[in-house]
PALO-881898 format. One record per residue (C-alpha): x, y, z; residue in one letter. Coordinates in steps of 0.02 Angstrom, whole numbers, plus 50000, padded with zeros to 5 digits. Example, Ala and Ser with C-alpha at 12.3 -4.5 7.8 and 13.67 -1.06 7.14 Angstrom:
// residues 2
px|py|pz|residu
50615|49775|50390|A;
50684|49947|50357|S;
***
This chain:
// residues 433
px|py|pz|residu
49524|49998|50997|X;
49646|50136|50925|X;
49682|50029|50788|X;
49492|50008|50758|X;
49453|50213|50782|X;
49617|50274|50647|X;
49556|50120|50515|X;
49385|50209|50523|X;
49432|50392|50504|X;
49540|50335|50375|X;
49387|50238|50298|X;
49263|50375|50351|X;
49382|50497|50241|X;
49394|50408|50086|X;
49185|50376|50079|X;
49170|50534|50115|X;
49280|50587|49966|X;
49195|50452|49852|X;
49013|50482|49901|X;
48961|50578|50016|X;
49081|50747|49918|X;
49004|50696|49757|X;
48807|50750|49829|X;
48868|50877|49953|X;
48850|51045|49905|X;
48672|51026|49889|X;
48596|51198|49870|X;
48673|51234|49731|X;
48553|51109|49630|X;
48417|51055|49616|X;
48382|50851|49669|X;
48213|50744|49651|X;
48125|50709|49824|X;
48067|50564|49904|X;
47902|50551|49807|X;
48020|50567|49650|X;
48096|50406|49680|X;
48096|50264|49568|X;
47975|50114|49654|X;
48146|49987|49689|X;
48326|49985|49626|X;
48460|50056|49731|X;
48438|50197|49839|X;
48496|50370|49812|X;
48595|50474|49942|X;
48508|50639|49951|X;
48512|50777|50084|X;
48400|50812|50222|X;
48352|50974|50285|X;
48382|51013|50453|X;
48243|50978|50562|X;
48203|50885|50739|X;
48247|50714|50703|X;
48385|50768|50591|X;
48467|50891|50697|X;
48609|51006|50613|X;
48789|50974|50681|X;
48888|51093|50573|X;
48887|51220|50443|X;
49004|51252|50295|X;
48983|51426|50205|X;
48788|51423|50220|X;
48748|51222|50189|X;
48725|51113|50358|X;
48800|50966|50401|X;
48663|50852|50483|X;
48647|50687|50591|X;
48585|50613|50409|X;
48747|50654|50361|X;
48851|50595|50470|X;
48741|50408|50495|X;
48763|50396|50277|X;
48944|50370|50319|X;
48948|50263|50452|X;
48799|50163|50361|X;
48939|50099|50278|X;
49066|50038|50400|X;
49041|49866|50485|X;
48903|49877|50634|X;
49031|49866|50788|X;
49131|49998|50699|X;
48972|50103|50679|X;
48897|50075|50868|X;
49060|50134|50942|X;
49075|50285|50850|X;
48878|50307|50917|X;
48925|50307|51077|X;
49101|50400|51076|X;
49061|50594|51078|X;
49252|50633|51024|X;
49250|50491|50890|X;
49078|50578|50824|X;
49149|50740|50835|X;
49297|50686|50706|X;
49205|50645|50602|X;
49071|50784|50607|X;
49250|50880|50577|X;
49328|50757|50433|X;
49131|50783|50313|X;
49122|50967|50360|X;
49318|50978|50315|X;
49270|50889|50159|X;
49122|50992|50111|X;
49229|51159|50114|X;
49345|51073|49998|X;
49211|51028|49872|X;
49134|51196|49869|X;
49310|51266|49836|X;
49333|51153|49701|X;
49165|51183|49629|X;
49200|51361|49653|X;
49384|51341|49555|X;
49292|51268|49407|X;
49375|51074|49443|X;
49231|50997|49390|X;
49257|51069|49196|X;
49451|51053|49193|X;
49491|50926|49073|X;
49592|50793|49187|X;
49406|50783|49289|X;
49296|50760|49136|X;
49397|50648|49069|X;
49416|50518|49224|X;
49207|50553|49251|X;
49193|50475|49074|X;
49314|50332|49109|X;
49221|50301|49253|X;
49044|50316|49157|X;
49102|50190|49057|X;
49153|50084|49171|X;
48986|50085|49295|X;
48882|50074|49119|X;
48966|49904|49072|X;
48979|49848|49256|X;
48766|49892|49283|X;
48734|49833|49093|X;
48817|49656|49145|X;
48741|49645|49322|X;
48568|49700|49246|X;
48569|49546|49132|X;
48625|49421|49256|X;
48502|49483|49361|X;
48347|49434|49224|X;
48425|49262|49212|X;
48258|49143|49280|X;
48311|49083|49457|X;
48383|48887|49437|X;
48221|48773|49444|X;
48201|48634|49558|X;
48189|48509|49431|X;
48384|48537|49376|X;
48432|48532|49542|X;
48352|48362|49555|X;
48398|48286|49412|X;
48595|48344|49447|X;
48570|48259|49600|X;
48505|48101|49505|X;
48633|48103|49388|X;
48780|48098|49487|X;
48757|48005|49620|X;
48939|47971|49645|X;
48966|48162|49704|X;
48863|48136|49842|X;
48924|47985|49912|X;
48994|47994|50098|X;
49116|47849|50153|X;
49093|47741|50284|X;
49155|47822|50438|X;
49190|47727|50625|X;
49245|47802|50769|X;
49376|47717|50852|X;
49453|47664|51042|X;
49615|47598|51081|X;
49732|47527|51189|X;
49915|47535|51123|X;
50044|47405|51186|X;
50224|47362|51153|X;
50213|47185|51112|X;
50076|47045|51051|X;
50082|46961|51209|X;
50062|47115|51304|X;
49883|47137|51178|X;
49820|46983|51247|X;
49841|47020|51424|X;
49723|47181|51392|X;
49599|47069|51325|X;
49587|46982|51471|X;
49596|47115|51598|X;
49431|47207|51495|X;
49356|47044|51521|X;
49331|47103|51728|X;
49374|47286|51705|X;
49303|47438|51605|X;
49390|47500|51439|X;
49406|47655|51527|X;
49526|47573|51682|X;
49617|47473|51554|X;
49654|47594|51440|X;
49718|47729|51597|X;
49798|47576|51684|X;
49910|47489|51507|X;
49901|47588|51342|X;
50063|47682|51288|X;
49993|47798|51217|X;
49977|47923|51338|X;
49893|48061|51225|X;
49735|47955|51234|X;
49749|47830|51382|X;
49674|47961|51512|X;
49524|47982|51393|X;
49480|47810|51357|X;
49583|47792|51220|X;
49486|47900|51095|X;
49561|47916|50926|X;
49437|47990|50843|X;
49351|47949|50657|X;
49407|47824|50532|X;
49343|47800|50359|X;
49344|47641|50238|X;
49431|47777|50075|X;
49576|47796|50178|X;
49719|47717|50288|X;
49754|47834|50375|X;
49728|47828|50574|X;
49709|47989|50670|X;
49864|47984|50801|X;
49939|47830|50715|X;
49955|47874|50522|X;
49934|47718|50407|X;
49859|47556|50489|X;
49762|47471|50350|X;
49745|47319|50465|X;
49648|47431|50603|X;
49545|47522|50499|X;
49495|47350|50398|X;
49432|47297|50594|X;
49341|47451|50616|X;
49208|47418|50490|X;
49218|47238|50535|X;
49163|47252|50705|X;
48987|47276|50783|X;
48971|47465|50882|X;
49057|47434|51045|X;
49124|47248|50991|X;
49317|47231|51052|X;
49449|47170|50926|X;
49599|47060|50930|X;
49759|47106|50927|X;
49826|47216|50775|X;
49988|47288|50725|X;
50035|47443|50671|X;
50192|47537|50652|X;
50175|47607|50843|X;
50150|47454|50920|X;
50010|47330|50987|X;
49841|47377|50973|X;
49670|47320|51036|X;
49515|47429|50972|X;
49328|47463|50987|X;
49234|47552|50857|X;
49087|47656|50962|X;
48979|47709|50823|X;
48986|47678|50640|X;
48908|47717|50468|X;
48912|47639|50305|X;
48945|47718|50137|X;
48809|47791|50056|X;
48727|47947|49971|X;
48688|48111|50068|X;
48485|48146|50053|X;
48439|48266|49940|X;
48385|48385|50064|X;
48547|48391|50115|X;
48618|48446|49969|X;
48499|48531|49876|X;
48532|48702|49925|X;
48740|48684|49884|X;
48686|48603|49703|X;
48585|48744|49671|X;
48724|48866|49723|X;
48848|48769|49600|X;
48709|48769|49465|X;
48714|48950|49494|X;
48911|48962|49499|X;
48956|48866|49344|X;
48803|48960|49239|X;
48908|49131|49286|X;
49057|49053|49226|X;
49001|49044|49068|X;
48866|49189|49061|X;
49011|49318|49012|X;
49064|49213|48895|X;
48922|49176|48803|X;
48857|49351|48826|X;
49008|49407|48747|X;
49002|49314|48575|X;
48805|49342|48565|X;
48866|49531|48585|X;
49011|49503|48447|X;
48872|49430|48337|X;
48765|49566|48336|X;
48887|49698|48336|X;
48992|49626|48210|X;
49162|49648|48309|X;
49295|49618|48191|X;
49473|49600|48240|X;
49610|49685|48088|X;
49734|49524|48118|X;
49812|49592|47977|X;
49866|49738|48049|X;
49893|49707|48228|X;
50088|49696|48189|X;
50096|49879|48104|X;
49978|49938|48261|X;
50108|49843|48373|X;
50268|49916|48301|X;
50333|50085|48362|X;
50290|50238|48335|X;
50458|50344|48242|X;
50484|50529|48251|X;
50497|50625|48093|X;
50686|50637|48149|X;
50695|50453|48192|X;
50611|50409|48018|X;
50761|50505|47925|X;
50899|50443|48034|X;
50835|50247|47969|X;
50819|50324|47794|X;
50998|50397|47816|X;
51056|50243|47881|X;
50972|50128|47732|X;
51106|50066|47581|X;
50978|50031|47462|X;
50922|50196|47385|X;
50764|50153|47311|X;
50725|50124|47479|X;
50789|50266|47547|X;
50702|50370|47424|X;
50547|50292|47499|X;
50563|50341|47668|X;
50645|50509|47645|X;
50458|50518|47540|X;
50354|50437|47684|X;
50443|50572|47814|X;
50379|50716|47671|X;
50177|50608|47679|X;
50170|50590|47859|X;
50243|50735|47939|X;
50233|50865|47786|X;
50239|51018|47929|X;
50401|50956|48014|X;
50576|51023|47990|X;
50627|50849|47938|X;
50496|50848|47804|X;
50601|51000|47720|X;
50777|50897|47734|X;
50708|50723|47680|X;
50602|50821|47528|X;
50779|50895|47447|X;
50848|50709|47497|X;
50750|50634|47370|X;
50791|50729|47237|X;
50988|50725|47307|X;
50979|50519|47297|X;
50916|50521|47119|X;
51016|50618|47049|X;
51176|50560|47131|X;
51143|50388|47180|X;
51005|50332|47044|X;
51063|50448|46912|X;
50892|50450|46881|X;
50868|50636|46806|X;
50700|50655|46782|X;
50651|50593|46950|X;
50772|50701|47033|X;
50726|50866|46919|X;
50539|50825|46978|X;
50578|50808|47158|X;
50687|50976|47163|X;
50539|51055|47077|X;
50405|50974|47191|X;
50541|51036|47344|X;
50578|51202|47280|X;
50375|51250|47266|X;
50334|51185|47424|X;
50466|51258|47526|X;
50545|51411|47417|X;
50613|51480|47599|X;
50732|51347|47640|X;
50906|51376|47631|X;
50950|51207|47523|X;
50836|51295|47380|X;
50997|51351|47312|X;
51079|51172|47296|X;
50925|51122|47229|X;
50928|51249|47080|X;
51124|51200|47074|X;
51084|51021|47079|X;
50947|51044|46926|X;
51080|51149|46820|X;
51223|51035|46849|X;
51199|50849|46913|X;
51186|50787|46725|X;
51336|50854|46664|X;
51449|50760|46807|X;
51494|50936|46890|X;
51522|50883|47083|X;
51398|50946|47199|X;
51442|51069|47317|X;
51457|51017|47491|X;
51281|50978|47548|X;
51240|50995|47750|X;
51078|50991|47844|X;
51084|51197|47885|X;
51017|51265|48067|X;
50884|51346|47976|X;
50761|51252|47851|X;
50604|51401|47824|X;
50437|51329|47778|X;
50318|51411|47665|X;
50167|51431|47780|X;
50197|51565|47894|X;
50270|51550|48079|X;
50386|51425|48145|X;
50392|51253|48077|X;
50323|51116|48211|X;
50465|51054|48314|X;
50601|51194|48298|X;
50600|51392|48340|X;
50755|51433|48249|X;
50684|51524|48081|X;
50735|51672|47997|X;
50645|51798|47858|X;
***
């Protein structure tokens, strides 16, 4: 019982945090009545004034905590769960104590705005989402037309093998050591009951009190309760008449002599038998493939189009601007450099490394590429867009010089790279006037 009364506080707490908190603080809105109510669907929680078959058992900061309440809760936990907390005035009283506890911290979270912080919104939407596509796909199972008799019937017709029991005997016997000793029993049932005989010579002294009852045999199968695998006794079981006495038969315990008491032969089940577990298969293997097929009607007429194409670029991983010009810095080909030092400058045109990799393009074609006109264009294009920077200087040297084989002074990334636009760059503090 005290495991029973924690697992329902603990149960009472979190519905109370799930449901009942989300409806609590009721006076602060307004909800539809009774009369307001949709004819069917689900039904609504909604509060109940206090009156004298909903009595009030609480209060929290003006809004009263009533027996309607307190019975939405346990509505929900299994009925011997609920009856005991009916009767227990302390158990009651927790949980009177656990919604009222829970209803002052809703109204303080109202009160502290939660329910517009971002974190709450956002998991309200995710869960929106979630209940929309959960209703949307019960609400269309739901209008599927109820399986008609007629399919049930004709599944029935059409496989008859499915519904075919096996013959089934159920079987006596009296276990001995040795043939001769199987013969002997014979004779004595010949003045004596089964019952005596059995008690009085089997081996087997499981069954020899009870008349040697093994229990049920069927012709798809060896196998012999209490014995294992005795074809030749089972073969006699369906041979002989109910209550007819066989010879002796071996098996790998020993000497046997049996009597089969009752006995059926294969055959099919009636349909009234099995209607009702066809139909619920019907039913089963039609929801099986209901998502399915309600999924590609929905891809049809939505058009859903997978990019295949681009799943591998959406796959790989996302660089930082400094990662992307460490692997340009790192590349030996410089045409290929250039082109990531210029895909840094495209992507991220507000980072620091933007500023580096923009005077690195002009640096690579004039020293690597000897490609002048490139590299005057890039110092240009670098010099415009960042005339702050403290490499604007190499770049003006770089524009006089790098055609007349003049060595370059000695070019660093500085601490400070300034950006045209004003304030910091994005991803460092450390700029200067």
């Amino acid at each position: 019982m005290i495991r029973i009364r924690s697992f329902l506080l603990g149960f009472a707490s979190l519905l109370i945090v799930s449901g009942l908190m989300s409806c609590a603080g009721s006076s602060g809105g307004r909800r539809p009545s009774s009369s307001e109510a949709p004819a069917g669907g689900p039904q609504e929680w909604r509060p109940a004034p206090p009156g004298p078959h909903n009595p009030a058992v609480g209060i929290v900061n003006g809004r009263y905590i009533t027996r309607h309440d307190v019975d939405s809760v346990l509505a929900t936990a299994p009925p011997s769960i609920r009856e005991d907390y009916q009767k227990d005035p302390e158990q009651y009283k927790q949980l009177v104590e656990r919604i009222a506890n829970q209803e002052a911290m809703y109204q303080a979270a109202m009160k502290a705005g939660t329910d517009r912080s971002p974190g709450y919104v956002s998991d309200v939407r995710a869960q929106e989402r979630q209940l929309l596509l959960r209703h949307y796909y019960q609400n269309a199972m739901s209008a599927l037309p109820a399986i008609p008799d007629s399919a049930v019937r004709t599944y029935y017709d059409r496989h008859p093998a499915e519904f075919n029991l096996p013959g089934r005997a159920r079987v006596r016997h009296i276990q001995v050591a040795t043939q001769a000793r199987a013969k002997e029993v014979l004779r004595k049932l010949g003045t004596s009951t089964w019952e005596e005989v059995a008690a009085r010579y089997s081996t087997d002294k499981l069954t020899a009190k009870n008349g040697g009852v093994l229990g049920y045999v069927t012709n798809d199968t060896p196998v012999v309760p209490g014995i294992g695998s005795a074809p030749a006794l089972v073969a006699a079981a369906f041979k002989l008449k109910e209550g007819e006495t066989s010879e002796p038969l071996k098996s790998p315990k020993g000497w046997h002599v049996i009597r089969a008491d009752e006995r059926t032969e294969t055959g099919p089940q009636k349909f009234e038998v099995v209607a009702k577990q066809i139909r619920t298969n019907l039913e089963n293997q039609r929801t099986e493939h209901f998502q399915e097929d309600l999924v590609n009607s929905l891809k049809k007429e939505y058009g859903v189009t997978v990019f295949e194409d681009s799943l591998q670029k959406a796959m790989a991983p996302v660089l930082k601007p400094a990662d992307l010009f460490a692997r340009a810095q790192a590349t030996d080909n410089p045409r290929e450099r250039v082109a990531l030092f210029q895909k840094v400058v495209r992507d991220y045109p507000e980072d620091k490394s933007a500023v580096q990799a923009a005077f690195m393009i002009g640096f690579t074609y004039a020293e690597e590429l000897k490609d002048y006109p490139a590299a005057r264009a890039a110092f240009q294009s670098f010099i415009a867009k960042y005339p702050q920077s403290d490499l604007v200087a190499s770049a003006k040297w770089m524009m006089e010089n790098m055609e007349h084989g003049v060595p370059p002074p000695s070019v660093g990334i500085p601490d400070t790279l300034l950006l045209k636009q004003s304030g910091s760059p994005p991803g460092g503090s450390d700029s200067r006037p």
